[in-house]
TORKOL-4160 file (C-alpha; in steps of 0.2 Angstrom, whole numbers, padded with zeros to 4 digits, m for minus):
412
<pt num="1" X="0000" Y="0000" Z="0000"/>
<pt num="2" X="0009" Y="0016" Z="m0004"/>
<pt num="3" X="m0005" Y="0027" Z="0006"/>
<pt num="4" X="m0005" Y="0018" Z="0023"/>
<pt num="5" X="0001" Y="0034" Z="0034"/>
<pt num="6" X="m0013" Y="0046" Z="0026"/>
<pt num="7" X="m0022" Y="0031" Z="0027"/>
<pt num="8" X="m0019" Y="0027" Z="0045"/>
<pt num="9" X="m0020" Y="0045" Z="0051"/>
<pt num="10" X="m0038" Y="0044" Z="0044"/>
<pt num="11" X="m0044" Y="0029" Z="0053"/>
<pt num="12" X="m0032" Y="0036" Z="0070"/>
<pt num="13" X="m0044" Y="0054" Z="0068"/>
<pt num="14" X="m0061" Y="0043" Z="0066"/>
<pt num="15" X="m0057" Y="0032" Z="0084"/>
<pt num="16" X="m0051" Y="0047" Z="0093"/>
<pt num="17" X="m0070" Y="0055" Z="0086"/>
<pt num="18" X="m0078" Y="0039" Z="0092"/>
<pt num="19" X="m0071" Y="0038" Z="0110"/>
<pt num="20" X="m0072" Y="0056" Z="0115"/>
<pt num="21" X="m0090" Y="0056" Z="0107"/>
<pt num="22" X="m0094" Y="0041" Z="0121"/>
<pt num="23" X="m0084" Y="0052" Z="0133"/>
<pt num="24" X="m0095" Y="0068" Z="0129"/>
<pt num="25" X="m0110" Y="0060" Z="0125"/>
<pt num="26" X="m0111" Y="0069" Z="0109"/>
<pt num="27" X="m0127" Y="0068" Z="0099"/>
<pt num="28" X="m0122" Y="0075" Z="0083"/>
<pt num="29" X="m0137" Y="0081" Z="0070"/>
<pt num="30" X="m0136" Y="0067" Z="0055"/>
<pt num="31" X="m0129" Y="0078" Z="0040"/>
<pt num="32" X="m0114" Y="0077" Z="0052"/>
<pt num="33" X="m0110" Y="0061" Z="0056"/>
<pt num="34" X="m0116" Y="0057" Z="0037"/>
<pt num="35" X="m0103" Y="0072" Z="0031"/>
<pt num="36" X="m0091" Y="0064" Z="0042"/>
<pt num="37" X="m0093" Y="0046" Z="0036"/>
<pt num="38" X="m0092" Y="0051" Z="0019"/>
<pt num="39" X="m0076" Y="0063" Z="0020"/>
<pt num="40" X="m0068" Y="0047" Z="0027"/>
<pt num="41" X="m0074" Y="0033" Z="0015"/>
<pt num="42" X="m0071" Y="0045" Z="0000"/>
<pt num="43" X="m0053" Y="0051" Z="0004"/>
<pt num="44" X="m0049" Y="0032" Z="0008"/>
<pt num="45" X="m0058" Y="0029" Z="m0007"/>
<pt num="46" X="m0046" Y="0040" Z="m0020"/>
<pt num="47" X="m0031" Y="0033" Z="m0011"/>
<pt num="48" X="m0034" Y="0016" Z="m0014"/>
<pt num="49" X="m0040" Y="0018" Z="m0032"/>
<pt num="50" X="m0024" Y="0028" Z="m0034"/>
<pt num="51" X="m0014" Y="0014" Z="m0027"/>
<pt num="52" X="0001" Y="0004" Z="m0036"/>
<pt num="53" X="m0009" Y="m0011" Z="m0025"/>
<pt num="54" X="m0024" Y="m0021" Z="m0025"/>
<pt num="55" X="m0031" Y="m0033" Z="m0017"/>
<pt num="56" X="m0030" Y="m0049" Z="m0024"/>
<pt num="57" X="m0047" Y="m0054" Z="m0023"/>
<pt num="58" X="m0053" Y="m0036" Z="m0029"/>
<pt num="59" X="m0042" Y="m0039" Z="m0047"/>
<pt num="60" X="m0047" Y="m0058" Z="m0048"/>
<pt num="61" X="m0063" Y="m0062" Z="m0043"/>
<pt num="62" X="m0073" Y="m0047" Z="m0043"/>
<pt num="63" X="m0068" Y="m0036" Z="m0059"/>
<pt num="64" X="m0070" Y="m0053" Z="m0069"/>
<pt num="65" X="m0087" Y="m0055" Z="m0064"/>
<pt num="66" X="m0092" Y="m0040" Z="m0066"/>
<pt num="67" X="m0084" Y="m0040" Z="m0084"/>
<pt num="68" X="m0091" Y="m0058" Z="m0087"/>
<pt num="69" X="m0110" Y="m0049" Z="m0084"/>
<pt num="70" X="m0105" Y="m0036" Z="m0096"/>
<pt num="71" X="m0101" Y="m0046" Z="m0108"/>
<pt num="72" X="m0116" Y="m0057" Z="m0107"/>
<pt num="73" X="m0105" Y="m0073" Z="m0098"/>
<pt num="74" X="m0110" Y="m0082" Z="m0081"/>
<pt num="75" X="m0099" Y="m0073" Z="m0068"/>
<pt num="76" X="m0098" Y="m0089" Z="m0059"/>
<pt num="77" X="m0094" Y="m0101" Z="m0072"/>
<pt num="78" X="m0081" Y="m0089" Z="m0078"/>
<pt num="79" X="m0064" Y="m0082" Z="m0070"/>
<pt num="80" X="m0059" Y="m0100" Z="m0063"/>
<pt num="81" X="m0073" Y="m0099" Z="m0052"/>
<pt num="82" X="m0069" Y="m0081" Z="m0041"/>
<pt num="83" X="m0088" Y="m0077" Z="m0038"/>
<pt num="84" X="m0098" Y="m0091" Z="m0028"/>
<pt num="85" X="m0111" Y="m0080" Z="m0025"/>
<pt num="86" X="m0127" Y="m0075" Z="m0036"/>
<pt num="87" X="m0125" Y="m0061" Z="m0047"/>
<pt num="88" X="m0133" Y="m0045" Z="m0038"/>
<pt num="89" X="m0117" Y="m0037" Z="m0038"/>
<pt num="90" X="m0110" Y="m0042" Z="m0050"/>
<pt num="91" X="m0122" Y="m0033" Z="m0059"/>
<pt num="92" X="m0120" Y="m0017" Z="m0051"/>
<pt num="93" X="m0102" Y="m0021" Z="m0057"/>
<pt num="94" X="m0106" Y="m0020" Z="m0075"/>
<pt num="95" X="m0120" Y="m0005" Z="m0073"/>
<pt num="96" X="m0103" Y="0005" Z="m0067"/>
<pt num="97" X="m0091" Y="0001" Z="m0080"/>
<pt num="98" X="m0105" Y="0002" Z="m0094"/>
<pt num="99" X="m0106" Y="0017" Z="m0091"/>
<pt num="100" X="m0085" Y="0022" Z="m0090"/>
<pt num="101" X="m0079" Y="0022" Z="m0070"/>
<pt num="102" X="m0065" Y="0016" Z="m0071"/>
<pt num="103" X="m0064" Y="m0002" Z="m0060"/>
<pt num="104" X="m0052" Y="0006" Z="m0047"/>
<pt num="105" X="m0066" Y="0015" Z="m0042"/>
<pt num="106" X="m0082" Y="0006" Z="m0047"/>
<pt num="107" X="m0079" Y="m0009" Z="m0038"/>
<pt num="108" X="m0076" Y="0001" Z="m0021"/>
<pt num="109" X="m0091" Y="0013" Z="m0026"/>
<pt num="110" X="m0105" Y="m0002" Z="m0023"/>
<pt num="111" X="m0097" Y="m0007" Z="m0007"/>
<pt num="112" X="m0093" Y="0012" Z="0000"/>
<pt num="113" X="m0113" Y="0017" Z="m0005"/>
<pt num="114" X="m0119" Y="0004" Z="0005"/>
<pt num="115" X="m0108" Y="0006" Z="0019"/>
<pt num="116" X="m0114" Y="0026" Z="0019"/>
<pt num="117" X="m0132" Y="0020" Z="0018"/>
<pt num="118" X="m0127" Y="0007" Z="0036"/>
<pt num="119" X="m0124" Y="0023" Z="0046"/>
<pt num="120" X="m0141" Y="0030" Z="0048"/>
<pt num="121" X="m0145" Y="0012" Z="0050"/>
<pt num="122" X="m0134" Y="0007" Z="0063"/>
<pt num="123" X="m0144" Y="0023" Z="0072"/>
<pt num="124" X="m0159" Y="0017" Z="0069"/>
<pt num="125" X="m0156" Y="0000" Z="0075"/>
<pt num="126" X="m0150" Y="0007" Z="0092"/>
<pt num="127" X="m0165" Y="0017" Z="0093"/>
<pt num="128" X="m0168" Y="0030" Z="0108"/>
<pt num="129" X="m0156" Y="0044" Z="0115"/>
<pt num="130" X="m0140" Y="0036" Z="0110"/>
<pt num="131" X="m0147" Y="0033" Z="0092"/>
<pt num="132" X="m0136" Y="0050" Z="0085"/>
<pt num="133" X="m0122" Y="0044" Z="0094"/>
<pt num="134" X="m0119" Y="0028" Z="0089"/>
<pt num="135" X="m0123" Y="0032" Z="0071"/>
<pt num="136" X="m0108" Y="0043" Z="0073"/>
<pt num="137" X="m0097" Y="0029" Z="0082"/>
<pt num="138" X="m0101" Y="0016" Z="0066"/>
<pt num="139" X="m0096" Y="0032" Z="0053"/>
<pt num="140" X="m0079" Y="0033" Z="0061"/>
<pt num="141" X="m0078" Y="0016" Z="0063"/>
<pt num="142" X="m0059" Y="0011" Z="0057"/>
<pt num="143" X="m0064" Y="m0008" Z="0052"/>
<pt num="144" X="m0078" Y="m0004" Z="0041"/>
<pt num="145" X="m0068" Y="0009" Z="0030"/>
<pt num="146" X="m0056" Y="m0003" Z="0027"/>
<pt num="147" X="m0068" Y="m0015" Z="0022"/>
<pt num="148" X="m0076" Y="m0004" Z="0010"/>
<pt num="149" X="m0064" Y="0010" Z="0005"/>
<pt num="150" X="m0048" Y="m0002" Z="0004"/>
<pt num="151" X="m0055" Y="m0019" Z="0001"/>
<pt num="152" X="m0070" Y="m0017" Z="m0007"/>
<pt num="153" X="m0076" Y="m0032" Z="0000"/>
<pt num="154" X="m0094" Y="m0034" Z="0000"/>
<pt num="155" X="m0101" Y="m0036" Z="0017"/>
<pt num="156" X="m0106" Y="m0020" Z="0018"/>
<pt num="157" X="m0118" Y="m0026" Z="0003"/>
<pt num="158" X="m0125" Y="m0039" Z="0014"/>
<pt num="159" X="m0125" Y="m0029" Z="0031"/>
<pt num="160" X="m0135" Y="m0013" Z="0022"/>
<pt num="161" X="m0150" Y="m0025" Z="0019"/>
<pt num="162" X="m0147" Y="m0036" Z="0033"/>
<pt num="163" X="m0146" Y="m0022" Z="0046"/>
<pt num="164" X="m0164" Y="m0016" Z="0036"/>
<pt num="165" X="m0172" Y="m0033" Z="0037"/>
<pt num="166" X="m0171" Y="m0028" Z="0056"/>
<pt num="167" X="m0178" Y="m0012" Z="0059"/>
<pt num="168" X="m0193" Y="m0018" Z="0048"/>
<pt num="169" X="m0196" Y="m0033" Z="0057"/>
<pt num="170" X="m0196" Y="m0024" Z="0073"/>
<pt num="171" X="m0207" Y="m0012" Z="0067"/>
<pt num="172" X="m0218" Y="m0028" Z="0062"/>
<pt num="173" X="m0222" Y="m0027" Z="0082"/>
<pt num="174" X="m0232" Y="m0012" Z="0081"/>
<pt num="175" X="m0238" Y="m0009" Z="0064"/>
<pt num="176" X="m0244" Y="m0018" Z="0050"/>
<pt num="177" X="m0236" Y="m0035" Z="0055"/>
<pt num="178" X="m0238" Y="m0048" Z="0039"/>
<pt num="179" X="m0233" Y="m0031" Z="0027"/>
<pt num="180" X="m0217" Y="m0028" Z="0038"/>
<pt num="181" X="m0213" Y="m0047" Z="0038"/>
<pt num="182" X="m0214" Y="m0050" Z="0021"/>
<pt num="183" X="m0204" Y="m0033" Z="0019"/>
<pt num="184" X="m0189" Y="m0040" Z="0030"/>
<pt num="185" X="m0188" Y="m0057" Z="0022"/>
<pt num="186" X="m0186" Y="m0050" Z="0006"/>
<pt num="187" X="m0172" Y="m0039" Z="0015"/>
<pt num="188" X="m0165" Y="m0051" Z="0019"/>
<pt num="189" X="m0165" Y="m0062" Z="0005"/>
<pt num="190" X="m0158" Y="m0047" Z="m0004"/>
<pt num="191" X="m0144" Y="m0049" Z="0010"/>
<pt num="192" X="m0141" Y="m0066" Z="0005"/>
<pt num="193" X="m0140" Y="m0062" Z="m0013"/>
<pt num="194" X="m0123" Y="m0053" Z="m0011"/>
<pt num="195" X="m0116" Y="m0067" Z="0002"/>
<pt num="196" X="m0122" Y="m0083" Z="0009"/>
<pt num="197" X="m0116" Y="m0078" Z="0028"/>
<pt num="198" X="m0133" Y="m0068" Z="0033"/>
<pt num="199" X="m0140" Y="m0083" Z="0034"/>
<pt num="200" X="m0135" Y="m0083" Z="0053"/>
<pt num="201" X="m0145" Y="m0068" Z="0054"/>
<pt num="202" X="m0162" Y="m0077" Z="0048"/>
<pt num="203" X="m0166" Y="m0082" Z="0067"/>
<pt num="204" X="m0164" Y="m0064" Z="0075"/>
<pt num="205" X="m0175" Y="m0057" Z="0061"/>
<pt num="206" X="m0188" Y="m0071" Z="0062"/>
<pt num="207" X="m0188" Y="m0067" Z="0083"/>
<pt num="208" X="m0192" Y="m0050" Z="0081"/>
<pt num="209" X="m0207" Y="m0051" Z="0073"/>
<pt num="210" X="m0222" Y="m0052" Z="0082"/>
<pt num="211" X="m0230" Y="m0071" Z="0081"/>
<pt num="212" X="m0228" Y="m0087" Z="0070"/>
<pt num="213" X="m0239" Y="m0081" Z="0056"/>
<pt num="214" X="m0229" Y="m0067" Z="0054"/>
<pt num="215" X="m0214" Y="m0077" Z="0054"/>
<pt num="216" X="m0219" Y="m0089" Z="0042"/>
<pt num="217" X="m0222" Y="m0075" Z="0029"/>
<pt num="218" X="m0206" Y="m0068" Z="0033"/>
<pt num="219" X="m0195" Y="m0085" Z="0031"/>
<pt num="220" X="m0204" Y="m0089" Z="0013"/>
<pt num="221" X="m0201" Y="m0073" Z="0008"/>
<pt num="222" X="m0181" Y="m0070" Z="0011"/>
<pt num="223" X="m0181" Y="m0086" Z="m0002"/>
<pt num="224" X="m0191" Y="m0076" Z="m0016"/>
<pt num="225" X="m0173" Y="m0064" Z="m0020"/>
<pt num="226" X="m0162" Y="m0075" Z="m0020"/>
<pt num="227" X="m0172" Y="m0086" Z="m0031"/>
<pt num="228" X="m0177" Y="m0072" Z="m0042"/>
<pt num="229" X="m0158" Y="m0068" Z="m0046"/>
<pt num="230" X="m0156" Y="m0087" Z="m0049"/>
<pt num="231" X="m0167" Y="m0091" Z="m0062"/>
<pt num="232" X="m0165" Y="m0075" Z="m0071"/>
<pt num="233" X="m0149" Y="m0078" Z="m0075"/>
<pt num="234" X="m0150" Y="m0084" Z="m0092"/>
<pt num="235" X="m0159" Y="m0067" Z="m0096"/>
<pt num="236" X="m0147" Y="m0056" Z="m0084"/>
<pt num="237" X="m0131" Y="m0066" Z="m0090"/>
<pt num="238" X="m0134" Y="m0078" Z="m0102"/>
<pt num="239" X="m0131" Y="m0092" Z="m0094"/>
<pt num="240" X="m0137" Y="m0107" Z="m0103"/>
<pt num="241" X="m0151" Y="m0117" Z="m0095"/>
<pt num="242" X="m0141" Y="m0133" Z="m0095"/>
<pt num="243" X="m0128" Y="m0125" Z="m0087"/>
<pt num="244" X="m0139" Y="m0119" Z="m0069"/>
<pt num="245" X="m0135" Y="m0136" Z="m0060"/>
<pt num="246" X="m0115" Y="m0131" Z="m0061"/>
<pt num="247" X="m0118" Y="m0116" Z="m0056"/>
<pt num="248" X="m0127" Y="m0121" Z="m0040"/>
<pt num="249" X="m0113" Y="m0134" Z="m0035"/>
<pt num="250" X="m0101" Y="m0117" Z="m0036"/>
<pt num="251" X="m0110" Y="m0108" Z="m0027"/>
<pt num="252" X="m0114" Y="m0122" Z="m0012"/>
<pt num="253" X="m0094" Y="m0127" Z="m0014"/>
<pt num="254" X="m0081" Y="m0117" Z="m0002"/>
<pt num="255" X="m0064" Y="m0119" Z="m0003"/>
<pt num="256" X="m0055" Y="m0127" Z="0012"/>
<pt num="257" X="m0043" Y="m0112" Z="0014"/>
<pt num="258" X="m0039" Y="m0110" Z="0033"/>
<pt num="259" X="m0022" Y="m0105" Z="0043"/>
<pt num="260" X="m0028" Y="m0085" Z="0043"/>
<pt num="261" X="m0036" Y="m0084" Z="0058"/>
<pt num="262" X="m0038" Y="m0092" Z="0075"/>
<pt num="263" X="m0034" Y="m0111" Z="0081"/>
<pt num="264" X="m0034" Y="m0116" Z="0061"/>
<pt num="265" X="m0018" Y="m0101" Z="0062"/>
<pt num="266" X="m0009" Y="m0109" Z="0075"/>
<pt num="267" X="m0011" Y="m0127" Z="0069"/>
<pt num="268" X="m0005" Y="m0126" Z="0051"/>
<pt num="269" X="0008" Y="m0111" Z="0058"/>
<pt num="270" X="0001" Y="m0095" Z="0051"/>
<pt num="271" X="0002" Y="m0103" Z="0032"/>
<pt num="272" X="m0011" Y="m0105" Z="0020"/>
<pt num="273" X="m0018" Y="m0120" Z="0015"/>
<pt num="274" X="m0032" Y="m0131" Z="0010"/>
<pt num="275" X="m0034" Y="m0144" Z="0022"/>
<pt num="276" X="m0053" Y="m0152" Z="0023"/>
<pt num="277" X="m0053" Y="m0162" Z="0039"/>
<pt num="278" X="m0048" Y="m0146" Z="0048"/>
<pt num="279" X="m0060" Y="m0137" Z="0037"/>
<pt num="280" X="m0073" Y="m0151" Z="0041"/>
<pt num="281" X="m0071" Y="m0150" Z="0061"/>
<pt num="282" X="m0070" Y="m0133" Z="0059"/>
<pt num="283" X="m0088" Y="m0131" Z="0051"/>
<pt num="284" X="m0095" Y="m0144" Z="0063"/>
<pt num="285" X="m0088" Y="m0132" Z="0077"/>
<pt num="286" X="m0097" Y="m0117" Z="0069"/>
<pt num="287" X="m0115" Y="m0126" Z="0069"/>
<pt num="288" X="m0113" Y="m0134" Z="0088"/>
<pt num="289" X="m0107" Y="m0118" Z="0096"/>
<pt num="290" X="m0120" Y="m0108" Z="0086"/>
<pt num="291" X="m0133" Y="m0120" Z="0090"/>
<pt num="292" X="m0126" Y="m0117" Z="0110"/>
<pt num="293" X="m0129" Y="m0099" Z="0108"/>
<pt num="294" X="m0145" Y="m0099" Z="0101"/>
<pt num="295" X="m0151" Y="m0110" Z="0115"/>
<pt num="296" X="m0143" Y="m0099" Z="0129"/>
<pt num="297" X="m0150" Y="m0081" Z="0120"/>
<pt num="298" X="m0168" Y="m0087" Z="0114"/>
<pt num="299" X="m0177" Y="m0075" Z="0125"/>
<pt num="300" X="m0163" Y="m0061" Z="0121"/>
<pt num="301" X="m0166" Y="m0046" Z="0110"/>
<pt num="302" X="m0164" Y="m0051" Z="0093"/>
<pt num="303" X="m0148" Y="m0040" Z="0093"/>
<pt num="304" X="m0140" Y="m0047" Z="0105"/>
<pt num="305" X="m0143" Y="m0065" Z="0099"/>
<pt num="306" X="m0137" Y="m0059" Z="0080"/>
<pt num="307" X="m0121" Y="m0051" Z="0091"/>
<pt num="308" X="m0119" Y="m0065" Z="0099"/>
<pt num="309" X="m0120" Y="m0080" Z="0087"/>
<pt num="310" X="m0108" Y="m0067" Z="0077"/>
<pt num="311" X="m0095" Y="m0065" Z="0088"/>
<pt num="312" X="m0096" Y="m0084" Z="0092"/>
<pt num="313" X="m0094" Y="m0088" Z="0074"/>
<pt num="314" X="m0079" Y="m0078" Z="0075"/>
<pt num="315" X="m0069" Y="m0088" Z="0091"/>
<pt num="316" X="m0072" Y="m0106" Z="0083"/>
<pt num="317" X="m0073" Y="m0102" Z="0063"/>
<pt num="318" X="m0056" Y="m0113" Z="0053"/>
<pt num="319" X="m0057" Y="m0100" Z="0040"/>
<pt num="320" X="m0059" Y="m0081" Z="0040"/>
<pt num="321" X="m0054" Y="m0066" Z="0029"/>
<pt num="322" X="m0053" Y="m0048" Z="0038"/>
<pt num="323" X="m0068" Y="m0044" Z="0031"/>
<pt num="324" X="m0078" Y="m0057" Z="0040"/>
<pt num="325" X="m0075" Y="m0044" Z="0055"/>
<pt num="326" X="m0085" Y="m0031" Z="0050"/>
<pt num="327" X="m0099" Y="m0042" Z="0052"/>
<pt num="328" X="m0103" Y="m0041" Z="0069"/>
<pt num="329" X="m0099" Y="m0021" Z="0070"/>
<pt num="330" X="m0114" Y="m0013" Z="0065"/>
<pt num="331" X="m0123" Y="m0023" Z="0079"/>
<pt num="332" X="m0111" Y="m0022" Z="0091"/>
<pt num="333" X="m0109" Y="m0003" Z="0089"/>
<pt num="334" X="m0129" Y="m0002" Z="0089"/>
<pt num="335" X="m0128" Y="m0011" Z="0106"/>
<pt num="336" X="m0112" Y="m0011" Z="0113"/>
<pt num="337" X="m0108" Y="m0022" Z="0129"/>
<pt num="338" X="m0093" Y="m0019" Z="0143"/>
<pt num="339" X="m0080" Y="m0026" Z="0131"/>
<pt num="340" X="m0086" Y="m0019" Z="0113"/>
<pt num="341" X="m0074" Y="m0006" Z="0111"/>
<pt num="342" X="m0058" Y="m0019" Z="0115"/>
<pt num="343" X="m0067" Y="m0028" Z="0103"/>
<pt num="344" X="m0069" Y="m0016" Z="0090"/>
<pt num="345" X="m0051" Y="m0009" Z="0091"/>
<pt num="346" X="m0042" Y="m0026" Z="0094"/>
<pt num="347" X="m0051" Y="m0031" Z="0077"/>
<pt num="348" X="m0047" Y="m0014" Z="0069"/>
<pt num="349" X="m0030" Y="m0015" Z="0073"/>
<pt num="350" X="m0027" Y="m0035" Z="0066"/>
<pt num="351" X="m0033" Y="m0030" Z="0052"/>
<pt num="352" X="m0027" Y="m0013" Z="0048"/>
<pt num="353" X="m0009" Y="m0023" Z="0050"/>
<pt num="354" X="m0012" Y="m0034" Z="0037"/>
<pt num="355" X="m0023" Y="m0021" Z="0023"/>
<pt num="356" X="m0010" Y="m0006" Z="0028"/>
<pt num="357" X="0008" Y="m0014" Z="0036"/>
<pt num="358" X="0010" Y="m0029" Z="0027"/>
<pt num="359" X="0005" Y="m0026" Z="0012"/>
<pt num="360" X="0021" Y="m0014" Z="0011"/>
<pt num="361" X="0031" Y="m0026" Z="m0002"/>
<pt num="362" X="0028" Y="m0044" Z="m0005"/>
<pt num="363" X="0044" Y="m0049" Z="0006"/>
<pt num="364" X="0036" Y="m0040" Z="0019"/>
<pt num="365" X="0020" Y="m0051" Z="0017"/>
<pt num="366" X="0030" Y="m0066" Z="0016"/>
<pt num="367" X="0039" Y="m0064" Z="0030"/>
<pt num="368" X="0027" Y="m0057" Z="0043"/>
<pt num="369" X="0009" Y="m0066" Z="0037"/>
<pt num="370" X="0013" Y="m0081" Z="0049"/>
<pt num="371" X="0016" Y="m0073" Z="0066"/>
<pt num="372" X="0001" Y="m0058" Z="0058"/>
<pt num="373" X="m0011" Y="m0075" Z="0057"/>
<pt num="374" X="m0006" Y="m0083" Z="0074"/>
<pt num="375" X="m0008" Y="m0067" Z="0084"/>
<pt num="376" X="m0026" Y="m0071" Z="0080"/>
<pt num="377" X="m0028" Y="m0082" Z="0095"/>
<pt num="378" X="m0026" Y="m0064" Z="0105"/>
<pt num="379" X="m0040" Y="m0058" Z="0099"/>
<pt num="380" X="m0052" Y="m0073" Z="0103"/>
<pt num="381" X="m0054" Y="m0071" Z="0121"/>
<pt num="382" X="m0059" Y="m0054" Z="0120"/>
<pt num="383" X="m0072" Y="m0058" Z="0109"/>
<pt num="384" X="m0077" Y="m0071" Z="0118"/>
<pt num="385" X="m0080" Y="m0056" Z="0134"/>
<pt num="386" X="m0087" Y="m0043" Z="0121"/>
<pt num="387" X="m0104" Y="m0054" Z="0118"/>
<pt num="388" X="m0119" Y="m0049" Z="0127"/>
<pt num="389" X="m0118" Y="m0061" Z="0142"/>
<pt num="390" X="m0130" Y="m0051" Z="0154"/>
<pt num="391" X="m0141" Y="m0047" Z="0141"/>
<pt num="392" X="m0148" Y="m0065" Z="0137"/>
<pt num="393" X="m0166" Y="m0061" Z="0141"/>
<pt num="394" X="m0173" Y="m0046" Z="0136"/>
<pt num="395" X="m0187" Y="m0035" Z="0145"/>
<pt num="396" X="m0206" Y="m0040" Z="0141"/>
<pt num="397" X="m0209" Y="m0030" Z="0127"/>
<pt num="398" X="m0223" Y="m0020" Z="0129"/>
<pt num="399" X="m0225" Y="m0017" Z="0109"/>
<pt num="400" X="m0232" Y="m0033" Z="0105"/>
<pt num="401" X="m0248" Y="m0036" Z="0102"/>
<pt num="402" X="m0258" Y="m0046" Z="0119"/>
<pt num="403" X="m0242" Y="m0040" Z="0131"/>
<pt num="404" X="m0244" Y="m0029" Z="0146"/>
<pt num="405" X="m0231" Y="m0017" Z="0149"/>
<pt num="406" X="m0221" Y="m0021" Z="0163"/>
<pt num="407" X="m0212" Y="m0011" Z="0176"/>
<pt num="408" X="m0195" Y="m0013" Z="0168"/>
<pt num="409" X="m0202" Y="m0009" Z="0151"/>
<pt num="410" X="m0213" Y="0005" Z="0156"/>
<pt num="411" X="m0199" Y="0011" Z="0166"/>
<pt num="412" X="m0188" Y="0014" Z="0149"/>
């Protein structure tokens, strides 16, 4: 990277915001914190599409399905398989360079909209007095401009609609609950259009609403986008009809890449690999610990269980890119427990070393990756202590429908 001090001043400037916000309980107006969120995005944003390098990902898998839509070719099937997703974005992707942006920028620009679009969100999932406040925390939030501004990954795509799948179903409780179910499940079908991990957020979506017919109008309709974008694709891509069954095997095939992050790191010593027992107890990890926390929040509020399952995701996971840190973040900052800012900041700072530090030559990469991956393990007991542990029942909500207030409720 050859802008990682003007870079890392940025992302110094936004925590320092952040914590003296929390320190002077600021409550700035929201053509602030959105002026703010975007001067740091876009300025990030030039100096990265100016940048001698990209990321690897960025230039392999994304600009080639973008380029395969434009010119009418299956973006999975093409570019040796780099897009295991539908093709949503790599849509977007082809709108932007039809029309002449350069892919230095339009590739970062779908990813920075959405992740400007997440900051009135994140205020309006935290809801109440703080709302302004911690809209201003998630703008200045260092992890989330290096997702977006740097990487260009695409969770910001996925959180954007996942974060609005939320506040609609939540909103179910009060007002028109079938209409705001449906709503949220096709949110968050959309979500699972760009990615295939918001599917962990399908049960804290499907708890907020109100009762089970509700529910079941929500769960049937977060399948409708995402089979929408699938049969469509001989008409969006061209994508012959004989050819859908191969594209679903790619998209339900992952890689067993691990050694990045976590135990995986230490037991293959910081290195790549694929390895698919590891992989394999790995993923059986994932489903019996999330199935634990689901158990142990049931009668949490759905944020705090989408925290939760999140973060726990993120101590036992065999594989992880940095990006997969941001996905807890918006929730976290919306609701932050006693350890969220370690949390937040211990992640930032992993992963700013390896977009900003060693990305400095590839010596540098070559030599440092391993202990970078291995001081991982660090980070996994402070997530463990940042998930909401004394919030795993809510209050009686007062909002939904044949419920008394109660005491506490009222009281709030």
């Amino acid at each position: 990277m050859d802008y990682a001090i003007p870079t890392g001043i940025i992302l110094v400037t936004g925590v320092v915001l952040a914590i003296v916000a929390q320190w002077k309980g600021w409550r700035p107006s929201l053509p602030v914190i959105l002026a703010v969120g975007i001067a740091f995005r876009v300025a990030i944003m030039a100096m990265s599409a100016a940048d001698s390098w990209q990321p690897v990902d960025y230039e392999r898998s994304f600009y080639p399905a973008g380029q395969a839509v434009l010119e009418r070719r299956d973006p999975v099937l093409e570019g040796n398989h780099g897009w295991h997703f539908l093709p949503m974005i790599p849509y977007a992707y082809a709108l932007l360079l039809w029309i002449g942006i350069p892919w230095e920028v339009a590739g970062r620009l779908v990813t920075v909209v959405c992740d400007i679009i997440l900051i009135p969100l994140v205020g309006r999932l935290a809801g109440g007095e703080k709302a302004s406040l911690r809209a201003f925390q998630y703008a200045c939030n260092p992890l989330a401009i290096l997702v977006a501004s740097v990487h260009g990954q695409v969770e910001p795509v996925s959180l954007v609609f996942a974060v609005a799948a939320f506040i609609v179903a939540r909103n179910a409780r009060t007002e028109r609950p079938v209409r705001n179910a449906i709503l949220a499940g096709l949110l968050m079908g959309l979500a699972l259009c760009a990615k295939s991990w918001p599917i962990w957020l399908v049960p804290g979506m499907l708890l907020f609403l109100p009762d089970l017919r509700a529910r079941a109008y929500a769960f049937f309709s977060t399948g409708v986008p995402p089979i929408f974008f699938f049969v469509t694709l001989p008409i969006g891509a061209g994508t012959e009809i004989s050819q859908l069954p191969e594209v679903v095997r790619i998209i339900g095939s992952v890689r067993p890449i691990i050694g990045e992050w976590g135990w995986t790191a230490i037991a293959v010593d910081g290195n790549w690999t694929l390895d698919a027992d590891l992989a394999r107890i790995g993923q059986y990890m994932i489903y019996g610990t999330l199935l634990v926390v689901l158990i142990l929040w049931r009668k949490a509020d759905p944020i705090d269980l989408a925290t939760a399952m999140l973060l726990a995701f993120m101590v036992v996971t065999p594989r992880l890119g940095a990006q997969y840190l941001m996905w807890f973040m918006p929730f976290l900052v919306a609701r932050p427990t006693r350890f969220a800012w370690p949390a937040i900041l211990g992640c930032s700072l992993w992963a700013g070393l390896g977009y900003m530090y060693l990305t400095q030559s590839p010596e540098l990469w070559a030599a440092l990756h391993s202990p970078w991956a291995k001081s991982s393990v660090i980070l996994l007991p402070i997530l463990v202590a940042a998930m909401p542990w004394d919030r795993r029942k809510a209050p009686e909500d007062p909002r939904r429908p044949g419920k008394e207030p109660s005491v506490a409720a009222a009281a709030t």
